[in-house]
N, C-alpha and C positions, 0 to 999 in steps of 0.2 A: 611531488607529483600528485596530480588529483584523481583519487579511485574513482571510476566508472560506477554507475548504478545501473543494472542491466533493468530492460523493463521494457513491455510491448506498446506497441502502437499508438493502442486505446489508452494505456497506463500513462506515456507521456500527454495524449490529446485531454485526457480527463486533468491533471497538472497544469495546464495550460488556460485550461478552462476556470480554473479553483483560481490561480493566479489573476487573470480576468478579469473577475468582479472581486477578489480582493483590491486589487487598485484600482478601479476605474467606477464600481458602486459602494463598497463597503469604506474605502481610504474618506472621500472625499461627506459621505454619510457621516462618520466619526468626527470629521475635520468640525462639521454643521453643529453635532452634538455637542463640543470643545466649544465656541464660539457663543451656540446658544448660553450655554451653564455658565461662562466666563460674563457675561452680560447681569448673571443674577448678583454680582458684586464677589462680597469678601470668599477669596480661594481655599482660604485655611479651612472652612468649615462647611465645602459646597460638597457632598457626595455625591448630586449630581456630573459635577467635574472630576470628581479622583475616577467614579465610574467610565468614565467616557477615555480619559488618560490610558486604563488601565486596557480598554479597550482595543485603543491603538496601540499599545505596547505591544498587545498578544497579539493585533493585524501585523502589525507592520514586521513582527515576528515571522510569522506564519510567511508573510511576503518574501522575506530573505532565503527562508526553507526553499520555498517553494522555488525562486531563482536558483537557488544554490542544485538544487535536484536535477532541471533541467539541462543547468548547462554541462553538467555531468554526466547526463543521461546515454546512453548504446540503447536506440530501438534497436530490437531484435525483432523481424518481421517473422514472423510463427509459420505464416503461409509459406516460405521458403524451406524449412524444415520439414523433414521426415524419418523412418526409421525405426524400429523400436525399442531402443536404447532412450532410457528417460533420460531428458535434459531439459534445460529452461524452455519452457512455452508447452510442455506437454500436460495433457487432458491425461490424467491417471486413472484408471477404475480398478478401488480397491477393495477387496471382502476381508474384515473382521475374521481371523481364525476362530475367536471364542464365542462371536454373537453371530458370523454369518450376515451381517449388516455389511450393506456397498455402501460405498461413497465414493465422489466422484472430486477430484482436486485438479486445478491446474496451477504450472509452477509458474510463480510471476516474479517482479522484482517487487522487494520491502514495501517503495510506498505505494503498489497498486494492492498489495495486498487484502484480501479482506473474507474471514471465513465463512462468514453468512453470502458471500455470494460465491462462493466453491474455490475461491483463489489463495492459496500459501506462497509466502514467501520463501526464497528459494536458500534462503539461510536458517529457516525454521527447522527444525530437530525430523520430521516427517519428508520436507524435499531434503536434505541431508542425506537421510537413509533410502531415496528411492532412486537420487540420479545414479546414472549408471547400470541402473539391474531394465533384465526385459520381462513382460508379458511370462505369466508361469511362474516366478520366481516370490519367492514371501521373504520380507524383511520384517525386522523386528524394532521398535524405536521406543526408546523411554521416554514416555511422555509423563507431563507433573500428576497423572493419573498412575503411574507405574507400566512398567511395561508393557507392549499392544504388539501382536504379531497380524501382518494383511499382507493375502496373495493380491498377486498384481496380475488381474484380469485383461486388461483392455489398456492400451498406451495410444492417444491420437493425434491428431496435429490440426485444431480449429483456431 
C-alpha cells in the first residue's frame, strides 16, 4: 500500500507547478542541449554532451519524485481546522526558555517544507515534540544543537 504524504494546499499547487516546467520548459530545453552537443561529432570525448545527459538524468529524476509525491499526496485544507491542540497545518508561537527568542513555525508536510520561510516538516524532531500539547505548555526537543526547551505561546490556524 502506498503511504500518504500529508501536505497543504499551496504545498501540493507549489509541486504542481515545479512539475510544470520540469516537463514542459526544462525536458524539452535538455532534449535541444542533447541534440545540439550530439551534432559536435565524436560522443566519447563531448563534455558538452555528458553535461547535458547528466542533466536530464537529474530532470527526469526530479520528474518522477515529483509525480510520485503528488499522486500520494492528502491535502489537508488548514482553513477547515481549529482548536488548540497542535496538529498538522498549525502556526506555532514559540519562546526559547533560555534566550527568550520567539519563533513562529507552521507544521507542513516533508516536501513543503522549508525553514527560512517559518515551515517544519511534521516529522522533524521540533513538530514531533509539539503535536498534541496546547498554548501554555513547554516542550523540550533534542536538537543536533543539544537540548532546547520553548513554551508554546500562540497555536493558529492560517
Amino acid at each position: 500500500m502506498m503511504e500518504k504524504v500529508p501536505m497543504t494546499a499551496s504545498g501540493y499547487a507549489a509541486l504542481e507547478v515545479e512539475l510544470k516546467q520540469r516537463q514542459s520548459v526544462d525536458r524539452p530545453r535538455i532534449i535541444e542541449h542533447i541534440a545540439e552537443a550530439r551534432s559536435h561529432g565524436d560522443l566519447s570525448e563531448n563534455a558538452e554532451y555528458h553535461a547535458a545527459k547528466e542533466e536530464q538524468s537529474h530532470n527526469e529524476g526530479r520528474i518522477a519524485e515529483l509525480e510520485d509525491k503528488l499522486a500520494r499526496a492528502d491535502v489537508i485544507d488548514i482553513s477547515k481546522l481549529s482548536g488548540d491542540t497542535i496538529k498538522f497545518g498549525a502556526t506555532v508561537t514559540l519562546v526559547d526558555e533560555d534566550t527568550e527568542k520567539k519563533a513562529v513555525w507552521q507544521i507542513v508536510g516533508e516536501p513543503e517544507a522549508d525553514a527560512k520561510k517559518g515551515r517544519i516538516s511534521i516529522t522533524s524532531p521540533l513538530a514531533r515534540a509539539l503535536i498534541g500539547k496546547k498554548k501554555g505548555a513547554s516542550v523540550e526537543v533534542v536538537a543536533p544543537g543539544g537540548p532546547k526547551a520553548y513554551e508554546i505561546t500562540k497555536v493558529e490556524w492560517r
